[in-house]
BATOR-380015 format. One record per residue: residue number from 1; residue in three letters; z, x, y of N, C-alpha, C in turn. Coordinates in steps of 0.05 Angstrom, whole numbers. Layout:
<atom><n>NUM</n><res>ALA</res><n_c3>Z</n_c3><n_c1>X</n_c1><n_c2>Y</n_c2><ca_c3>Z</ca_c3><ca_c1>X</ca_c1><ca_c2>Y</ca_c2><c_c3>Z</c_c3><c_c1>X</c_c1><c_c2>Y</c_c2></atom>
...
This chain:
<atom><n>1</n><res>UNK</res><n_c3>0</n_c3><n_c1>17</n_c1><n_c2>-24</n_c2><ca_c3>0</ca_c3><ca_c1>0</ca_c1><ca_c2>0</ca_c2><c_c3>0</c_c3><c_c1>18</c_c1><c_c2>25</c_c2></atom>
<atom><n>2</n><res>UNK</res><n_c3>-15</n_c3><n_c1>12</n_c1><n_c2>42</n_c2><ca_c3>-23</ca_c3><ca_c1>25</ca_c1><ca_c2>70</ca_c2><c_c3>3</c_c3><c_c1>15</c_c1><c_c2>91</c_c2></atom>
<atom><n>3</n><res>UNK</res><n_c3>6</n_c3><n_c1>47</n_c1><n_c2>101</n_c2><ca_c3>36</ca_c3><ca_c1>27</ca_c1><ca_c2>121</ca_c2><c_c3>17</c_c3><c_c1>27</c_c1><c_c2>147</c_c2></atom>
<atom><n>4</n><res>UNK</res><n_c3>25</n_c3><n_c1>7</n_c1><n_c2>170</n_c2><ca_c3>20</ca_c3><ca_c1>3</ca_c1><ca_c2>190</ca_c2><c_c3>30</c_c3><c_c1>16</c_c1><c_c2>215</c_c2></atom>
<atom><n>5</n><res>UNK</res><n_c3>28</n_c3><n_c1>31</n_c1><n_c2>231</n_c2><ca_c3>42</ca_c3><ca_c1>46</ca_c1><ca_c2>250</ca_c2><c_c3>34</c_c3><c_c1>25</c_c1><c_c2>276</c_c2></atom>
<atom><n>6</n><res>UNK</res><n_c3>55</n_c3><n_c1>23</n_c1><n_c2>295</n_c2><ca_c3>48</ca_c3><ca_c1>16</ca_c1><ca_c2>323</ca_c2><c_c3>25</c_c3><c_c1>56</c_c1><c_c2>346</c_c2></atom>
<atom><n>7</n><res>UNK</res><n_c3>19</n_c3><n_c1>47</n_c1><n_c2>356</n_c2><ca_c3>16</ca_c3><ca_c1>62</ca_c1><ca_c2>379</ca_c2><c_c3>40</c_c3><c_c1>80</c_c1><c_c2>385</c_c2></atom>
<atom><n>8</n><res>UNK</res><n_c3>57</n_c3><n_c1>72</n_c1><n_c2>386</n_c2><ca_c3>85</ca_c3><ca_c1>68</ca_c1><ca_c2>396</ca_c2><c_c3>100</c_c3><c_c1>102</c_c1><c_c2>389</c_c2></atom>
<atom><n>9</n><res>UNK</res><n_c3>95</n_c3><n_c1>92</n_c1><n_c2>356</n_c2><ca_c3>108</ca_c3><ca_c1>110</ca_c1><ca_c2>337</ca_c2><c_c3>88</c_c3><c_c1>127</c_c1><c_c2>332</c_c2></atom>
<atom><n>10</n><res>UNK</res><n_c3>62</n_c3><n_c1>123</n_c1><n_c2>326</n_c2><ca_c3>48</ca_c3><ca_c1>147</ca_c1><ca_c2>328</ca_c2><c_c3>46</c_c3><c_c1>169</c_c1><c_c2>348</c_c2></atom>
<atom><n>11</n><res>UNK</res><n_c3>55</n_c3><n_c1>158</n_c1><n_c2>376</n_c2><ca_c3>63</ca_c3><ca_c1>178</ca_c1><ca_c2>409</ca_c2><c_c3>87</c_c3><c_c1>190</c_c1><c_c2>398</c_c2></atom>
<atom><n>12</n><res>UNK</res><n_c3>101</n_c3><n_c1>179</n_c1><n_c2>380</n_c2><ca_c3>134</ca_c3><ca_c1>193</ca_c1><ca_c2>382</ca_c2><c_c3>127</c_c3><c_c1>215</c_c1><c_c2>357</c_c2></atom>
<atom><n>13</n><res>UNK</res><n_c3>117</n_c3><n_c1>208</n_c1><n_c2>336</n_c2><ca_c3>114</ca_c3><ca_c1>226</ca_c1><ca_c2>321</ca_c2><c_c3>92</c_c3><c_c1>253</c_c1><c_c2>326</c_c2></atom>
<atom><n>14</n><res>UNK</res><n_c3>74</n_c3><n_c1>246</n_c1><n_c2>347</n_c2><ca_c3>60</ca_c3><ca_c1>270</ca_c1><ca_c2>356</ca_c2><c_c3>76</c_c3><c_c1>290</c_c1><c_c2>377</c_c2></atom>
<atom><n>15</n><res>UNK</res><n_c3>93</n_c3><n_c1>278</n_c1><n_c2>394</n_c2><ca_c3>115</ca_c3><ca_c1>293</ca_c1><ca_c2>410</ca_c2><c_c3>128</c_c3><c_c1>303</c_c1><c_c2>399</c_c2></atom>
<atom><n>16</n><res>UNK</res><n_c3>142</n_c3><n_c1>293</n_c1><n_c2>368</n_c2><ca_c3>160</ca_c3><ca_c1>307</ca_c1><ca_c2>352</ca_c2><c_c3>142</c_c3><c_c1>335</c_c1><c_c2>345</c_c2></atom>
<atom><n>17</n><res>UNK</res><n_c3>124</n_c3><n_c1>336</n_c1><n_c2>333</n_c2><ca_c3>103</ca_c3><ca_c1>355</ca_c1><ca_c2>328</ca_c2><c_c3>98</c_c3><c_c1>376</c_c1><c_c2>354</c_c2></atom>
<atom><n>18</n><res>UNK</res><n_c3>97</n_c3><n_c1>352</n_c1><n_c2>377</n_c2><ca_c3>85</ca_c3><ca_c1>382</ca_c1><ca_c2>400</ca_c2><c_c3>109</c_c3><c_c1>396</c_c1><c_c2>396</c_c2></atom>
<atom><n>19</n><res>UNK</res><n_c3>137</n_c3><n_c1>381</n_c1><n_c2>402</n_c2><ca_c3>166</ca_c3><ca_c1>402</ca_c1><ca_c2>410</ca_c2><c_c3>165</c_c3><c_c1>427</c_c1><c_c2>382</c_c2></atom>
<atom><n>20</n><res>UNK</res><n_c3>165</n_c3><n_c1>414</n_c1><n_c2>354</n_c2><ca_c3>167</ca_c3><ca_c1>426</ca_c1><ca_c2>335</ca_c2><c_c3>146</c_c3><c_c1>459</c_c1><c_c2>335</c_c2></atom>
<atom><n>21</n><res>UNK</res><n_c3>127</n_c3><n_c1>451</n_c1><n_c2>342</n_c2><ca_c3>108</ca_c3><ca_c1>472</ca_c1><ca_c2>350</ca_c2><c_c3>119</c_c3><c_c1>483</c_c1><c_c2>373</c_c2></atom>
<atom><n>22</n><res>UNK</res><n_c3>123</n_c3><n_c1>475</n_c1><n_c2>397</n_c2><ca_c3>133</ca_c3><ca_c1>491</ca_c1><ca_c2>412</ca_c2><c_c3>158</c_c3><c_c1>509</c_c1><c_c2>409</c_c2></atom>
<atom><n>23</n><res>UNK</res><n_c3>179</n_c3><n_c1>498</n_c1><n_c2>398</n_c2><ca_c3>200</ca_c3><ca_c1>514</ca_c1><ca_c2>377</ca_c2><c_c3>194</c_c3><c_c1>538</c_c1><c_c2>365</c_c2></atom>
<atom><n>24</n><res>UNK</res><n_c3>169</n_c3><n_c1>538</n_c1><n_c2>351</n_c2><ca_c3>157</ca_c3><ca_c1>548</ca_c1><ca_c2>332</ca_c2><c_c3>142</c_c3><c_c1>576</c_c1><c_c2>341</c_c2></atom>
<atom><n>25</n><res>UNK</res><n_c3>148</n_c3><n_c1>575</n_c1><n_c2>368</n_c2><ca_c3>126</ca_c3><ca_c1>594</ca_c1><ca_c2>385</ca_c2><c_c3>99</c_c3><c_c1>594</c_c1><c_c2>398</c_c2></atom>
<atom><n>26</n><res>UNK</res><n_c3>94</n_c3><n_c1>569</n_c1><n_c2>391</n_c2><ca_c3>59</ca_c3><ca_c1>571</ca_c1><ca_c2>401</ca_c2><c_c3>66</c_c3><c_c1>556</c_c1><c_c2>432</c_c2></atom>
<atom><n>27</n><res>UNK</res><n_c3>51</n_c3><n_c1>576</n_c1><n_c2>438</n_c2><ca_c3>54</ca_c3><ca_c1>572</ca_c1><ca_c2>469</ca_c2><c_c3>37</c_c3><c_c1>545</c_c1><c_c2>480</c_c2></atom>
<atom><n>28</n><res>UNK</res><n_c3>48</n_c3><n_c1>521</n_c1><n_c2>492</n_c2><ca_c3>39</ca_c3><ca_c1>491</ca_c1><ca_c2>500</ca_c2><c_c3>11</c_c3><c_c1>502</c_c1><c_c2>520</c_c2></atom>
<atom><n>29</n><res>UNK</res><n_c3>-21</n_c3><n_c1>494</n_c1><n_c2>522</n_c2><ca_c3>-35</ca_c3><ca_c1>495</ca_c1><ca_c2>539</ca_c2><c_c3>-30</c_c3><c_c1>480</c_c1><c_c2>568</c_c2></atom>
<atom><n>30</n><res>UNK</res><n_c3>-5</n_c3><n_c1>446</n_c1><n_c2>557</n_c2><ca_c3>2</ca_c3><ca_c1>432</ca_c1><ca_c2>579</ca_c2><c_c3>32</c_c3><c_c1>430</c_c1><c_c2>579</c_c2></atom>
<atom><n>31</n><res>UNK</res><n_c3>40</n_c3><n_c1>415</n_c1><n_c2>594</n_c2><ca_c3>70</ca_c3><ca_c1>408</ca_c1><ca_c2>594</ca_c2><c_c3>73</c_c3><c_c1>389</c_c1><c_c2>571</c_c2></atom>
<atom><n>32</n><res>UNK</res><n_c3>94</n_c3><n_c1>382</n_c1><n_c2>561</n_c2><ca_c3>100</ca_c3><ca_c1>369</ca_c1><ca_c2>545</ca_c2><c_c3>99</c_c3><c_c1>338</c_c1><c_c2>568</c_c2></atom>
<atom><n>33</n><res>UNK</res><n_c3>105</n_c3><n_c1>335</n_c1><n_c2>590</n_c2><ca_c3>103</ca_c3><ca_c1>310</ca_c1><ca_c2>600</ca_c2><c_c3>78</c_c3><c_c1>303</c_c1><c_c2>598</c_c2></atom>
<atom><n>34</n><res>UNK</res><n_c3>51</n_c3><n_c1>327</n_c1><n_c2>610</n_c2><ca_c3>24</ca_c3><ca_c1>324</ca_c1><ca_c2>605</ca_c2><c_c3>20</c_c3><c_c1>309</c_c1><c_c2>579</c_c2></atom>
<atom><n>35</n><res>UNK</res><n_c3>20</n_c3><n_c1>317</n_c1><n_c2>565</n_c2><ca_c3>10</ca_c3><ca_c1>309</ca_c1><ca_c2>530</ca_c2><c_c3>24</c_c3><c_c1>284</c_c1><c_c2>538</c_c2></atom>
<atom><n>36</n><res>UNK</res><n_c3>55</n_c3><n_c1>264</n_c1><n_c2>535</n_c2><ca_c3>52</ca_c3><ca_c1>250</ca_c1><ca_c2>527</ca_c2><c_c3>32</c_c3><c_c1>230</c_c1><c_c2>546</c_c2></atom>
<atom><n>37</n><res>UNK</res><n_c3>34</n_c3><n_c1>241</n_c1><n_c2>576</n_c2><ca_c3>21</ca_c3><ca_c1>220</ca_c1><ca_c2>595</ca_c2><c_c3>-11</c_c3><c_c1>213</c_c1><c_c2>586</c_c2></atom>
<atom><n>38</n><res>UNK</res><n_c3>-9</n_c3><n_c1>233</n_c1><n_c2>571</n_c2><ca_c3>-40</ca_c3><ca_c1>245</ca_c1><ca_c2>556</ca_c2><c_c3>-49</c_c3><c_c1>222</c_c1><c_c2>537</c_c2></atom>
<atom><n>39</n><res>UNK</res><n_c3>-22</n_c3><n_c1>223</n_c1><n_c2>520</n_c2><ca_c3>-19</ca_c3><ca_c1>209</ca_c1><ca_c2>492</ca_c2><c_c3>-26</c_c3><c_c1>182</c_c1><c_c2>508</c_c2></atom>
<atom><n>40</n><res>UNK</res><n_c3>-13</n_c3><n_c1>172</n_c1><n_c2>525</n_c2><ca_c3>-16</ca_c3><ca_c1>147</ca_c1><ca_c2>529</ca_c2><c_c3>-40</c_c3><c_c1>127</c_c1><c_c2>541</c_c2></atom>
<atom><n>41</n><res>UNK</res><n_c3>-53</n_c3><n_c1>149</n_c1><n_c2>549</n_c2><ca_c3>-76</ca_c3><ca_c1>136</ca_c1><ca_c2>549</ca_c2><c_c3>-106</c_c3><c_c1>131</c_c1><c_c2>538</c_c2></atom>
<atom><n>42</n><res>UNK</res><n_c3>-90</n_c3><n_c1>146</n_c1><n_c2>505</n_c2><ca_c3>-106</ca_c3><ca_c1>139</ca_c1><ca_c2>482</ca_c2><c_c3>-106</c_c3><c_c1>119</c_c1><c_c2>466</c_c2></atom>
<atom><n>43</n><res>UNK</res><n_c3>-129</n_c3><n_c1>104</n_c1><n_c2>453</n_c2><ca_c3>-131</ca_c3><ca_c1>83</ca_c1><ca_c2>443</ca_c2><c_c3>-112</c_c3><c_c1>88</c_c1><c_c2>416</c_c2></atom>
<atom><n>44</n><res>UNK</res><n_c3>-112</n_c3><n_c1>62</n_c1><n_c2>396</n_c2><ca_c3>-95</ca_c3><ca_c1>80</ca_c1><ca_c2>373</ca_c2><c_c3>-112</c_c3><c_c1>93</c_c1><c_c2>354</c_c2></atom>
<atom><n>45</n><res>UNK</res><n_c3>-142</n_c3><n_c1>80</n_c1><n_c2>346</n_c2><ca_c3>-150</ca_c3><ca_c1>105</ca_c1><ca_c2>334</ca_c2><c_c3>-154</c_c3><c_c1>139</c_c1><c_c2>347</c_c2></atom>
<atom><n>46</n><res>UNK</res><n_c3>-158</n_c3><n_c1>138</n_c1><n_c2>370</n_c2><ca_c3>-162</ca_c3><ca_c1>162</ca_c1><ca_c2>381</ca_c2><c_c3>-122</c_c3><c_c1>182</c_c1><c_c2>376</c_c2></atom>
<atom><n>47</n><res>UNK</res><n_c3>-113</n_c3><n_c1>171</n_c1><n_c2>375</n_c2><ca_c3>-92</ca_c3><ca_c1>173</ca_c1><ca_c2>367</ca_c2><c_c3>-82</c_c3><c_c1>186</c_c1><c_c2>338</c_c2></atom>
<atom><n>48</n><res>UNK</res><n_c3>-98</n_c3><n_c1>173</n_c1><n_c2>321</n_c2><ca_c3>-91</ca_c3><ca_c1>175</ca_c1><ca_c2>289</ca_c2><c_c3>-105</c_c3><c_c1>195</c_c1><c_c2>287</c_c2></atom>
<atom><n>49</n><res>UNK</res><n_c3>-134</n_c3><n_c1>199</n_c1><n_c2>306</n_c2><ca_c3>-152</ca_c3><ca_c1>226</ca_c1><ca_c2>306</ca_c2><c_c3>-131</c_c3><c_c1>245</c_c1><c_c2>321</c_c2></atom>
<atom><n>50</n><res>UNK</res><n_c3>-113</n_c3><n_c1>251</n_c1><n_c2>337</n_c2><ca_c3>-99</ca_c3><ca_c1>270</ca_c1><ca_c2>342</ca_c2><c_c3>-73</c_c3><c_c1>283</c_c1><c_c2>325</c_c2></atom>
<atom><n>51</n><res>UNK</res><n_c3>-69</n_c3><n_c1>263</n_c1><n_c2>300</n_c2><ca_c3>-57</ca_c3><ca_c1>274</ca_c1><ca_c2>284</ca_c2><c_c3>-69</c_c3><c_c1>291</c_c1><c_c2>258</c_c2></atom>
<atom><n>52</n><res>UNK</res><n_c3>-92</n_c3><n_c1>288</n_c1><n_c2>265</n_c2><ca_c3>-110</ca_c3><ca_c1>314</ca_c1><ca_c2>242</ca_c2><c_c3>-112</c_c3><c_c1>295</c_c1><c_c2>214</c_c2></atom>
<atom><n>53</n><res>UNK</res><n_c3>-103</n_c3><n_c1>279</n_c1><n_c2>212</n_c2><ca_c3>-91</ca_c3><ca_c1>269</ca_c1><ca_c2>185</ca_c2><c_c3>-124</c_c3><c_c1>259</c_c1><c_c2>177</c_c2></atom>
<atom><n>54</n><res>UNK</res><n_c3>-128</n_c3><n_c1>265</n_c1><n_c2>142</n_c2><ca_c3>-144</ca_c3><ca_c1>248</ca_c1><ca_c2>130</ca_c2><c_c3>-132</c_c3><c_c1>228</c_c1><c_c2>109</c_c2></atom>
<atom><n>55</n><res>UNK</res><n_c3>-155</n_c3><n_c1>224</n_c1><n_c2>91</n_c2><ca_c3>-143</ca_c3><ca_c1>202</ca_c1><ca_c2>70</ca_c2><c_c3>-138</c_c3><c_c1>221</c_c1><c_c2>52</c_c2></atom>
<atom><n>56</n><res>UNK</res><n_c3>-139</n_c3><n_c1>246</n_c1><n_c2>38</n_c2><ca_c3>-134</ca_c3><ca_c1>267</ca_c1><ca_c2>16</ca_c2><c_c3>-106</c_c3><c_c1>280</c_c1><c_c2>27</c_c2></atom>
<atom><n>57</n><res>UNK</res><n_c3>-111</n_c3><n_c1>294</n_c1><n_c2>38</n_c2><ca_c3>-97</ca_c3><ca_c1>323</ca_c1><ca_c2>40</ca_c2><c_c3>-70</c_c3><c_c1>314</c_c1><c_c2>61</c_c2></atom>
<atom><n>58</n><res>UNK</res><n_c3>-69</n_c3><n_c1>314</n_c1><n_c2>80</n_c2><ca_c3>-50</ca_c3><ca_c1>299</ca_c1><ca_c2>106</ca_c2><c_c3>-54</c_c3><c_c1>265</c_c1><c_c2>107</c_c2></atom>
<atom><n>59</n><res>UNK</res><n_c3>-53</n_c3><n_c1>254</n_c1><n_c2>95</n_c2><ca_c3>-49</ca_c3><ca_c1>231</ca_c1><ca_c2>105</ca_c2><c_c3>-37</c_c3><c_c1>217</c_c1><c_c2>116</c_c2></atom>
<atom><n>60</n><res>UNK</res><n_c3>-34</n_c3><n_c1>196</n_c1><n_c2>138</n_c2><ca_c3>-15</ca_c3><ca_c1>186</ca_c1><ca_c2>161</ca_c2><c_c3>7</c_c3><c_c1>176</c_c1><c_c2>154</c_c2></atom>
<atom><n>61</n><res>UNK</res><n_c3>6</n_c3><n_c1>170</n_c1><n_c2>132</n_c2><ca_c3>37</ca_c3><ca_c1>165</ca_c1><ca_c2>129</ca_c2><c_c3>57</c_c3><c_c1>194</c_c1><c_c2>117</c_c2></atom>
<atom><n>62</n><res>UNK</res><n_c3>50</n_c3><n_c1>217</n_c1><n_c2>108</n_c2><ca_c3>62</ca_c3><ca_c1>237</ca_c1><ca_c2>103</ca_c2><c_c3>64</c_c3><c_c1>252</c_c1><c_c2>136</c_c2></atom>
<atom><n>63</n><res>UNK</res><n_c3>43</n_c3><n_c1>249</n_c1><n_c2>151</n_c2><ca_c3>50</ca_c3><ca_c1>252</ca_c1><ca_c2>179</ca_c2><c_c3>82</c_c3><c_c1>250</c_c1><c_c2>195</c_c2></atom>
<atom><n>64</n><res>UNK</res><n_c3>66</n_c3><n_c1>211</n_c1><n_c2>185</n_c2><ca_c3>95</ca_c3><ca_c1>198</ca_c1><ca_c2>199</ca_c2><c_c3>119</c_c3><c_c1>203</c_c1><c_c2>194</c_c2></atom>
<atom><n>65</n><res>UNK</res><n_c3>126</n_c3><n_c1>211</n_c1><n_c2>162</n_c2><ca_c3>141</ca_c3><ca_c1>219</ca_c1><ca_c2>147</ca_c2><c_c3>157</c_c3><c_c1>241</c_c1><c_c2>156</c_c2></atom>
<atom><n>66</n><res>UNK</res><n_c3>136</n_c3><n_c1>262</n_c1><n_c2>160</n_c2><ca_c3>141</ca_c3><ca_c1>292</ca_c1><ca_c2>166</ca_c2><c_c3>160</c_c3><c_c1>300</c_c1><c_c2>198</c_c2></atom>
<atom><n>67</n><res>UNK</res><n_c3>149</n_c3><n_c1>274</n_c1><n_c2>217</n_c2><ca_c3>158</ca_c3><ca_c1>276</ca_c1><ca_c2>237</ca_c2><c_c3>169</c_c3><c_c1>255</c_c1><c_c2>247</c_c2></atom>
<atom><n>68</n><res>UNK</res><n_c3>179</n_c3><n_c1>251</n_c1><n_c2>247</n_c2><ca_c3>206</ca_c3><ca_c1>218</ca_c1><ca_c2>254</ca_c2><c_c3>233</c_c3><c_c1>226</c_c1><c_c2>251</c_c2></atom>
């Protein structure tokens, strides 16, 4: 069964990811305010495309999983 994400939670789980990466050392190209003001004015597929995720390998709910 396919889970359903809002918009909502897919912005929160990609922020979890930018901070985690930023933690991580890789240096941010924007501010973290940038990205989300960024995030928000993406549709939700353009969205699910910024989590890299396919149907094999990453899929969006191991995403969501990974970062929540």
């Amino acid at each position: 069964m396919m889970t359903t994400y809002t918009s909502e939670q897919v912005i929160n789980a990609l922020m979890i990811e930018f901070k985690q990466l930023v933690e991580d050392g890789y240096p941010p190209e924007i501010s973290e305010d940038q990205y989300l003001t960024w995030l928000k004015t993406l549709t939700y597929e353009q969205l699910v495309t910024e989590t890299a995720t396919d149907d094999e390998f990453l899929t969006l709910e191991i995403f969501m999983g990974a970062h929540n």
